[in-house]
C-alpha positions in Angstrom: 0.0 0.0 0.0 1.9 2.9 -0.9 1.6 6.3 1.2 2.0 10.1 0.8 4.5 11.5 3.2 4.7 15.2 3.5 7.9 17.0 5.5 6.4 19.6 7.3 7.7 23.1 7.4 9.3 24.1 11.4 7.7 27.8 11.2 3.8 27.1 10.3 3.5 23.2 9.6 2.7 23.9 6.1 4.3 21.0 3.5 7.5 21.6 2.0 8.2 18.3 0.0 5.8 15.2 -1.2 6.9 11.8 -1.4 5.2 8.6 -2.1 6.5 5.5 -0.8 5.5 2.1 -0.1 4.8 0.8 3.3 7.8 -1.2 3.6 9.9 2.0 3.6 7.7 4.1 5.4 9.1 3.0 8.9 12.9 4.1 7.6 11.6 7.2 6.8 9.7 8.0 9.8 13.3 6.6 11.9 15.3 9.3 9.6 13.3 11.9 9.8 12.4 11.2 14.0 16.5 11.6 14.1 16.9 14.4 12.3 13.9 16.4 14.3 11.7 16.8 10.8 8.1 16.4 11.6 5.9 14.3 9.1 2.3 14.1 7.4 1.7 10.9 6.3 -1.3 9.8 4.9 -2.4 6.8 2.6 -2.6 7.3 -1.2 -6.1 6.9 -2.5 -7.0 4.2 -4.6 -7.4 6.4 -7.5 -3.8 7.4 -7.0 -4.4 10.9 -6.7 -1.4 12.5 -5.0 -0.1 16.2 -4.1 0.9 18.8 -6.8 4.7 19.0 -6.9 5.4 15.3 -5.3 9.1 14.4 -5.2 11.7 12.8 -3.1 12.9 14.4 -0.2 
């Protein structure tokens, strides 16, 4: 099942970056970001696979 992760910004929690992963790498990327102090928005991709405008890798 793939999800929709979102690094939030530090200053109003707005999203900065999109990325879509599936849930076998969603744990890494909660560990990494949990380490670095990033907070996260993560949310499961719809099944019509709409996702955010500008989704990329962070």
């Amino acid at each position: 099942m793939p999800f929709e992760i979102f690094r939030l910004d530090e200053a109003g929690g707005t999203a900065t970056d999109a990325l879509i992963a599936e849930a076998d790498a969603v744990r890494d990327i909660i560990d990494t970001a949990a380490a670095a102090g990033e907070r996260l928005y993560i949310r499961p991709v719809s099944a019509t696979g709409t996702t955010a405008a500008g989704a990329s890798a962070f």
